[in-house]
C-alpha positions as CSV (number, residue, x, y, z in Angstrom):
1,X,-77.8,-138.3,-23.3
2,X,-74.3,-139.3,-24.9
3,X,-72.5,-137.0,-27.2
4,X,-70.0,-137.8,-29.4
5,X,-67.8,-134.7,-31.1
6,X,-65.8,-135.5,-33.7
7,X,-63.1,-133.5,-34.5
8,X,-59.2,-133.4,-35.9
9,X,-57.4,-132.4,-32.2
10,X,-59.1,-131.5,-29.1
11,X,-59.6,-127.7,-28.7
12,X,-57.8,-124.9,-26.9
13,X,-59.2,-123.2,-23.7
14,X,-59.4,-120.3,-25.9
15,X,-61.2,-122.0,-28.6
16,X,-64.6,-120.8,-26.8
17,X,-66.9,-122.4,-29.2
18,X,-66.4,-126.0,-28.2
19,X,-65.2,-125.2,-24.8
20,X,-68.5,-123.8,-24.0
21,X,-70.5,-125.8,-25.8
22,X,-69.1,-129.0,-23.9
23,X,-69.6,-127.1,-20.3
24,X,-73.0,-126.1,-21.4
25,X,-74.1,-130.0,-22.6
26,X,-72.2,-131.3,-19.0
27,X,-74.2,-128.5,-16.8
28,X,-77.7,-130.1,-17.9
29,X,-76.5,-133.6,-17.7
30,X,-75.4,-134.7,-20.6
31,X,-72.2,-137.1,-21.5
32,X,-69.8,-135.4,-23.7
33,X,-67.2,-137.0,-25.2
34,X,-64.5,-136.2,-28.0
35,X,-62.9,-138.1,-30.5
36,X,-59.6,-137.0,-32.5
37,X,-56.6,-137.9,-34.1
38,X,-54.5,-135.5,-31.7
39,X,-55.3,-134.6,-27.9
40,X,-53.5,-132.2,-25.9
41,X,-51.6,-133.6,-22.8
42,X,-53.1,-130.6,-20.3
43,X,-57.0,-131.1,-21.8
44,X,-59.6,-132.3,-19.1
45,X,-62.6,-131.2,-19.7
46,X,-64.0,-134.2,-21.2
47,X,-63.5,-137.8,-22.0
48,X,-60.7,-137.9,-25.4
49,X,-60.6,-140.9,-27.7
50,X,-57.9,-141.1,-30.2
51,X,-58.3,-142.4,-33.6
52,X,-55.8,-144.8,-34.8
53,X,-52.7,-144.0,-35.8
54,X,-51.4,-144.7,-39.5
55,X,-48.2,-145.2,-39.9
56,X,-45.8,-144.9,-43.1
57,X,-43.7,-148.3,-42.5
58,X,-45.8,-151.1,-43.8
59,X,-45.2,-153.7,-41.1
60,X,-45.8,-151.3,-37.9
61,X,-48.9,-151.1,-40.3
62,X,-50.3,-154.2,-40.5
63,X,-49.3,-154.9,-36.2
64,X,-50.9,-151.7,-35.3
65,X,-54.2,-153.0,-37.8
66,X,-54.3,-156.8,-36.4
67,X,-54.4,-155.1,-32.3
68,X,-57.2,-152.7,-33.8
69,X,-59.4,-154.9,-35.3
70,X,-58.9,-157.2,-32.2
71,X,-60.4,-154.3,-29.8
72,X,-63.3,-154.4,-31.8
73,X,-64.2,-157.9,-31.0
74,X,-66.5,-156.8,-28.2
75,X,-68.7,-154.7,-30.5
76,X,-68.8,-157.2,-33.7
77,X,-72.4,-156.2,-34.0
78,X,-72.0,-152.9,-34.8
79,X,-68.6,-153.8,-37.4
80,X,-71.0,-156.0,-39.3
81,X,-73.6,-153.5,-39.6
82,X,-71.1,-150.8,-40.9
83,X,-69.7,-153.4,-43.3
84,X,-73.6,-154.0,-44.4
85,X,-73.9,-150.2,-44.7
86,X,-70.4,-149.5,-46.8
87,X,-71.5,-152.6,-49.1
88,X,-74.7,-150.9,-50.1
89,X,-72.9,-147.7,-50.9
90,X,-70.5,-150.2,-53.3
91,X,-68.0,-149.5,-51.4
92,X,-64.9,-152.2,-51.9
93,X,-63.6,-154.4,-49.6
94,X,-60.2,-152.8,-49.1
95,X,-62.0,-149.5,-48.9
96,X,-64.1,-151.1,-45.9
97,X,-61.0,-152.7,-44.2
98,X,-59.1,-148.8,-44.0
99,X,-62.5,-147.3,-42.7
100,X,-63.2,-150.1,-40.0
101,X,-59.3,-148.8,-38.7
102,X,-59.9,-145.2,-39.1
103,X,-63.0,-145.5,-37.7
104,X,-62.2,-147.8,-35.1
105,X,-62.2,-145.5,-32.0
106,X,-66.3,-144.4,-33.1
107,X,-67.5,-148.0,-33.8
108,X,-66.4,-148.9,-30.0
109,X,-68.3,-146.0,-28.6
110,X,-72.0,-146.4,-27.4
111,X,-73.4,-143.0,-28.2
112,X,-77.0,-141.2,-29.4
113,X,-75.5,-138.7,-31.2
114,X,-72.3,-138.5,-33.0
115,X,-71.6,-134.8,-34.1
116,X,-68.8,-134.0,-36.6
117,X,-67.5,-130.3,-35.8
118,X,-66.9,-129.5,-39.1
119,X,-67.9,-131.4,-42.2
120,X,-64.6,-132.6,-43.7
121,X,-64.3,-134.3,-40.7
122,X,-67.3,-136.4,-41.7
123,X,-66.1,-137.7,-44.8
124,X,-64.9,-141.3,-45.2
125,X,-66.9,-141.9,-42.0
126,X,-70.8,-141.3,-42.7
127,X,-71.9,-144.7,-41.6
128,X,-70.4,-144.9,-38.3
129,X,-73.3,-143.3,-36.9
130,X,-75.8,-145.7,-38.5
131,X,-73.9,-148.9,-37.3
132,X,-73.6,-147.7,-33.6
133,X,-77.6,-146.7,-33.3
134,X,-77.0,-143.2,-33.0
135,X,-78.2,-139.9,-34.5
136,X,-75.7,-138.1,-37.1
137,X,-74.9,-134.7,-36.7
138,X,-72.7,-132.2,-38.9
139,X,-71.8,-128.2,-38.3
140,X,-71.0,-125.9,-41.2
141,X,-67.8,-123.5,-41.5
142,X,-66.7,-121.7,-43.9
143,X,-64.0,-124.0,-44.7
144,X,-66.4,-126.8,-45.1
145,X,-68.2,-125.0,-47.9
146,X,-66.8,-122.2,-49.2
147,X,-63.2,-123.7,-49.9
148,X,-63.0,-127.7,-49.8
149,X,-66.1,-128.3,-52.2
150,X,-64.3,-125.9,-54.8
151,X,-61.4,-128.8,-55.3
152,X,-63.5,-131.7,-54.7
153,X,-67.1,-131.2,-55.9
154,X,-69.8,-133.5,-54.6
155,X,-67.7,-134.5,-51.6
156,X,-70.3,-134.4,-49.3
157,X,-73.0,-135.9,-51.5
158,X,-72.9,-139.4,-49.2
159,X,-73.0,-136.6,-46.1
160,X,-76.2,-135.2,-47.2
161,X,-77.4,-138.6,-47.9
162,X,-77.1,-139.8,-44.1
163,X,-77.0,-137.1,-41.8
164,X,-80.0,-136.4,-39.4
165,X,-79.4,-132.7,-38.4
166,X,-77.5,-129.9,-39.6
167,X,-75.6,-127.0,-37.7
168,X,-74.6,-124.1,-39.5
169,X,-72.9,-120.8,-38.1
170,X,-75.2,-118.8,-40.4
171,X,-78.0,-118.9,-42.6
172,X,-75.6,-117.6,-46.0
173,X,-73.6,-121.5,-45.2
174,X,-76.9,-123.3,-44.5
175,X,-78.1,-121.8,-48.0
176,X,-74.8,-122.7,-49.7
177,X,-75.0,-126.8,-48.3
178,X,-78.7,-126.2,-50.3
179,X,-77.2,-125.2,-53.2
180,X,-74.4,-128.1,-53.0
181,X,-77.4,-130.7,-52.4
182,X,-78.6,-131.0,-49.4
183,X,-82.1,-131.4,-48.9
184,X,-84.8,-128.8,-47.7
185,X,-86.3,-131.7,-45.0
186,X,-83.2,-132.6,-43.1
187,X,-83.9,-130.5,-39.8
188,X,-81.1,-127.8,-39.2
189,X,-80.4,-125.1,-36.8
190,X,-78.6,-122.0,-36.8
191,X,-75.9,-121.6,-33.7
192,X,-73.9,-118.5,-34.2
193,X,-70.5,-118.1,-32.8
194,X,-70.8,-115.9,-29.1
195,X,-68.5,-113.6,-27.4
196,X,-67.7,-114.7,-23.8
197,X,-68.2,-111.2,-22.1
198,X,-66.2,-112.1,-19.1
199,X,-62.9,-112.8,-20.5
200,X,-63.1,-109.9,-22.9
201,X,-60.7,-106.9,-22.0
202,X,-62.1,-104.2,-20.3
203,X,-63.9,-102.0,-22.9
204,X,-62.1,-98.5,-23.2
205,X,-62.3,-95.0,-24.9
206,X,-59.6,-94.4,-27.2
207,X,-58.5,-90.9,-28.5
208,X,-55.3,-91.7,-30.6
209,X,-53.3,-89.0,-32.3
210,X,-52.6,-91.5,-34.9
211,X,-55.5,-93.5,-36.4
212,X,-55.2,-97.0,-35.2
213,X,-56.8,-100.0,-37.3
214,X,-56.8,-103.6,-36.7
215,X,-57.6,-107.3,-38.7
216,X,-57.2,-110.8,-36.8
217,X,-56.6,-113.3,-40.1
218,X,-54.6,-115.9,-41.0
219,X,-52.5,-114.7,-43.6
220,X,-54.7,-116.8,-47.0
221,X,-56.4,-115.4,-50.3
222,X,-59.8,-115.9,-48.8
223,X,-59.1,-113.3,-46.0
224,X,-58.8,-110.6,-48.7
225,X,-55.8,-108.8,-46.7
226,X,-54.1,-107.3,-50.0
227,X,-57.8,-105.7,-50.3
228,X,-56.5,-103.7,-46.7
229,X,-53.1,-103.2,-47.8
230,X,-54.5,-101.2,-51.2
231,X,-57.1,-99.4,-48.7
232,X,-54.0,-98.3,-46.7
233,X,-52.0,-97.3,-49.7
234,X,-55.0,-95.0,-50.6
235,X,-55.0,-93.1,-47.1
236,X,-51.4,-92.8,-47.0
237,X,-51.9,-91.0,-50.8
238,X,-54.4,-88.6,-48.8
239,X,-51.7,-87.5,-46.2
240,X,-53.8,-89.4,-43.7
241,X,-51.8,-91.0,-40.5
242,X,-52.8,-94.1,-39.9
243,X,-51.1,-97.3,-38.2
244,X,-52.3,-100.7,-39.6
245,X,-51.8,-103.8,-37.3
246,X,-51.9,-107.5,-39.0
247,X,-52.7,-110.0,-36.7
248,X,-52.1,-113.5,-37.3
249,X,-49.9,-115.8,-39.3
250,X,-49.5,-118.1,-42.8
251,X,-47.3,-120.0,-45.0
252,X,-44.0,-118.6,-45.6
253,X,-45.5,-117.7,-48.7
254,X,-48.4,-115.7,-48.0
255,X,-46.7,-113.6,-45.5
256,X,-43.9,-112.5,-48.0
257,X,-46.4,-111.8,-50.3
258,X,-48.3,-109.2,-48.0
259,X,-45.0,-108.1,-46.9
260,X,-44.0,-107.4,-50.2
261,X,-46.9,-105.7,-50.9
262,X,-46.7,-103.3,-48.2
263,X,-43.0,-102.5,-49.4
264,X,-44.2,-101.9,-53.0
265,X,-46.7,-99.5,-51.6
266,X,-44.2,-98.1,-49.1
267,X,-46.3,-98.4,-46.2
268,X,-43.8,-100.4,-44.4
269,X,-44.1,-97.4,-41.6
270,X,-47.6,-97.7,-41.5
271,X,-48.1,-101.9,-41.2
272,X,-46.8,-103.7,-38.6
273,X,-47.1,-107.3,-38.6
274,X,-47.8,-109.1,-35.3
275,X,-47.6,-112.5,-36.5
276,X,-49.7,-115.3,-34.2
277,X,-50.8,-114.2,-31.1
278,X,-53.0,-115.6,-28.1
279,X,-56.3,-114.7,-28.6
280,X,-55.9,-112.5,-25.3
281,X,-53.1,-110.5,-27.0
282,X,-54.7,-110.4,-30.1
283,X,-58.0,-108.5,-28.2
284,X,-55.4,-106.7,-26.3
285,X,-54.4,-105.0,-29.5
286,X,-57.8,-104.4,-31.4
287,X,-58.9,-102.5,-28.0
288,X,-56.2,-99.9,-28.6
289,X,-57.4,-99.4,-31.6
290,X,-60.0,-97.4,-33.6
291,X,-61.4,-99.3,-36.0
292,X,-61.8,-103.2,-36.8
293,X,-61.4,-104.4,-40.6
294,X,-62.4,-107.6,-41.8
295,X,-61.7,-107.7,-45.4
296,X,-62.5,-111.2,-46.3
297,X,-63.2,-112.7,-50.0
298,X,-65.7,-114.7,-47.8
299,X,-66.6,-115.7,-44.7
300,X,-68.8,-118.1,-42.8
301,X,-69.5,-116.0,-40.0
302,X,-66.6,-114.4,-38.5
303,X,-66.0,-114.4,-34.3
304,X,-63.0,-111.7,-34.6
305,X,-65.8,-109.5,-35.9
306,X,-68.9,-110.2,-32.6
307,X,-65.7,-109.4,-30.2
308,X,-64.5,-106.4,-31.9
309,X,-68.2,-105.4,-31.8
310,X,-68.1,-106.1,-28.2
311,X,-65.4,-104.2,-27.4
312,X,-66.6,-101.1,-28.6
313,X,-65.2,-100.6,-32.1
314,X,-66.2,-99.4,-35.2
315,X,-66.2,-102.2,-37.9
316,X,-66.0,-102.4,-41.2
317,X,-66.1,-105.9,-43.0
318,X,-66.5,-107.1,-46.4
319,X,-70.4,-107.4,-47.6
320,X,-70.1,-110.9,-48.3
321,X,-70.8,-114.4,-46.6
322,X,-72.4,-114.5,-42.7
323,X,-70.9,-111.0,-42.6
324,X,-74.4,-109.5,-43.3
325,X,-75.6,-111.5,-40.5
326,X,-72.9,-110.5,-38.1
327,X,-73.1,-106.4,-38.7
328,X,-76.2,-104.7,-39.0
329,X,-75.1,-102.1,-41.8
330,X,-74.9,-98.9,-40.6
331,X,-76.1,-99.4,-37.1
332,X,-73.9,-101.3,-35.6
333,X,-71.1,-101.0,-38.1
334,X,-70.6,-101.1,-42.0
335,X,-70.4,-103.6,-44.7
336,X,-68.6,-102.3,-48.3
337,X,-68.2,-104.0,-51.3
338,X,-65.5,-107.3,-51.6
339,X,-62.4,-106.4,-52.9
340,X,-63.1,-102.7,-53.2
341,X,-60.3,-100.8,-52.0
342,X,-61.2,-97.3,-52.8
343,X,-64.6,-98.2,-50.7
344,X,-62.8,-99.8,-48.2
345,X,-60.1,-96.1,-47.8
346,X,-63.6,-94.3,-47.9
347,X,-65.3,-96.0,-44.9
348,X,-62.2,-95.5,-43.0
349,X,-62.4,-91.4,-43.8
350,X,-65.6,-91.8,-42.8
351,X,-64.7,-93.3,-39.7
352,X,-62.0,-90.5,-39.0
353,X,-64.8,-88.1,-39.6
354,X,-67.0,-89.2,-36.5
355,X,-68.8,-87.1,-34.6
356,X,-67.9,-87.9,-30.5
357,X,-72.0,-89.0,-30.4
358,X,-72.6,-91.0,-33.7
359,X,-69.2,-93.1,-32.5
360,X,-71.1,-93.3,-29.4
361,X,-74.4,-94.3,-31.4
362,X,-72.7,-97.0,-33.6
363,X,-70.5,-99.0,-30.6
364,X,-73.3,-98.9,-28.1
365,X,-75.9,-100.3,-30.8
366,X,-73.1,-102.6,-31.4
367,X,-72.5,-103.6,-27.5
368,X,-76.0,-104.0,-26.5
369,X,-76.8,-106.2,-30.2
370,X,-73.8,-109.1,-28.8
371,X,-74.9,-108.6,-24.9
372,X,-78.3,-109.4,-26.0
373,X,-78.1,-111.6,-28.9
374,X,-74.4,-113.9,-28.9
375,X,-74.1,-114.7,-25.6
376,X,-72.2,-117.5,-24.6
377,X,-75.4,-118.4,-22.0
378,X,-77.5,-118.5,-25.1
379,X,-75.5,-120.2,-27.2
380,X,-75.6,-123.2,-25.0
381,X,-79.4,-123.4,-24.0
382,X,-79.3,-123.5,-27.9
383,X,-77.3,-126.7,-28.1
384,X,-79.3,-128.2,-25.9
385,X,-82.1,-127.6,-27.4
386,X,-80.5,-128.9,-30.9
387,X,-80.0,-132.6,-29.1
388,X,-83.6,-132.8,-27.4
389,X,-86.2,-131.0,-29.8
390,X,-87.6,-132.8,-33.4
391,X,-88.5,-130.5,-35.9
């Protein structure tokens, strides 16, 4: 079977979600292939096609369109059918001529599945799969549905209208593509995120005289990190030591805005910054620390979360999104209401306040849930199983 991906630049060796899910389709035989508009010199895992390139100077324009449309000569069937298809949907002409270049790297391709990774990637080009006989595929993110539908409603009303089977991350994003129109009968399975055991660092005890805390976020509204920075305020009002660490980066913007915030609140002691790290250093940090936070005004699923779990570490996350579906509340960690500081400072005293054997309780129940349930193994039997079986 030949799989097409489709996404905007091929992914990072750490990016374990599409890195496994390639090995696992190429250990039972199947074809994979990616298609992007960037590819990184040193990636090999996999065939790489490049969309077009569109360039700002009119006249490299119209050269770089002429030799495009000339290497589609060879596969004229499959341009007139997608011209067919666009004209049905009342698309215009000019329209057409932009998505036949755009496009131009797919249309070439013989494939029986072409899979967008995430679904702004399939807009402007959810006939491609139609005019090359193969099967159309499209995974959920939070991105996809939480945020991009908020500026552009009914963007993905011609998605819904074509594709043939869904991924989502989580059953709260499937729900929310229902609610934004797609139907009940298109066949859809649920793939979580997985923690790749073997490259995690080596699970340890800690026993800090200063409470150690952790989030891994880009620095963006929808991460709810001024939620944390109030949280921290309220501890340091309590006489509590604590030690905050904020991982990851953002716009110029966003981090002097947190930054800022922290100063307000004097806590500038108590939050240190890390800016973007490797996800190895990044796990490096949470495992010397004592509890994970994920304070998120919504999330999709959230893998920071699974591998914090599998380290060993108490986690508390925002009730909201896939969350519930990542931590079972009060078993194998604890959910508290978005945007609720004072909740947030509470679970952290309680935390603090830990007997040595209900930590034990909480991070083992945690453990075993990911060793058992979002393996890495099982993650790929289940994309196989999403190209092979009809529902």
């Amino acid at each position: 079977m030949r799989i097409g991906i489709v996404l905007s630049q091929t992914p990072g060796y750490s990016e374990t979600f599409f890195t496994s899910k390639i090995k696992g389709l190429q250990a039972r035989g199947f074809t994979v292939q990616l298609f992007v508009q960037k590819k990184a010199k040193q990636f090999d895992l996999c065939p790489v096609h490049k969309a077009p390139k569109v360039y700002r100077f009119s006249l490299f324009q119209s050269f770089a369109m002429l030799w495009v449309f000339l290497t589609l000569l060879p596969n004229v069937g499959a341009v007139l059918k997608y011209i067919r298809l666009e004209k049905k949907e009342a698309t215009s002409y000019t329209a057409i001529v932009k998505k036949l270049y755009l496009n131009a790297h797919l249309l070439r391709s013989k494939l029986d599945w072409v899979h967008f990774g995430f679904a702004t990637q399939a807009l402007g080009s959810e006939l491609v799969a139609k005019a090359i006989g193969a099967k159309m595929a499209v995974s959920f993110r939070g991105f996809d549905l939480n945020v991009y539908p908020l500026k552009h409603p009914g963007c993905y009303d011609k998605t819904w209208k074509h594709v043939d089977k869904i991924h989502s991350i989580s059953q709260y994003l499937y729900g929310k593509a229902i609610r934004l129109g797609l139907a009940t009968d298109v066949p859809h399975n649920i793939i979580t995120p997985a923690v790749d055991m073997g490259k995690l660092p080596e699970t340890i005890s800690t026993s800090n005289p200063v409470f150690q805390i952790a989030t891994i976020a880009r620095l963006h509204w929808i991460k709810g990190i001024d939620t944390a920075i109030a949280a921290m305020a309220l501890l340091k009002k309590r006489g509590i030591s604590f030690q905050y660490h904020i991982i990851g980066e953002g716009t110029t913007k966003d981090t002097e805005r947190y930054m800022f915030q922290a100063y307000e609140l004097g806590l500038q002691e108590h939050i240190t910054f890390h800016g973007k790290q490797t996800h190895t250093q990044a796990l490096q940090i949470v495992q010397q620390t004592d509890v994970y936070v994920q304070p998120s005004l919504n999330e999709g699923f959230c893998n920071a979360v699974l591998e914090a779990q599998a380290l060993g570490k108490l986690v508390a996350a925002s009730n909201v999104g896939g969350l519930p579906e990542n931590i079972k509340d009060g078993k194998t960690g604890w959910l508290f209401p978005v945007e609720d500081a004072q909740a947030l400072a509470e679970k952290m005293v309680s935390c603090m306040n830990l007997s040595y054997e209900d930590k034990n309780e909480i991070t083992k129940q945690a453990m075993d849930r990911i060793a058992n349930h979002f393996t890495i193994k099982k993650q790929q039997q289940e994309f196989v199983s999403f190209y092979t079986e009809t529902q």
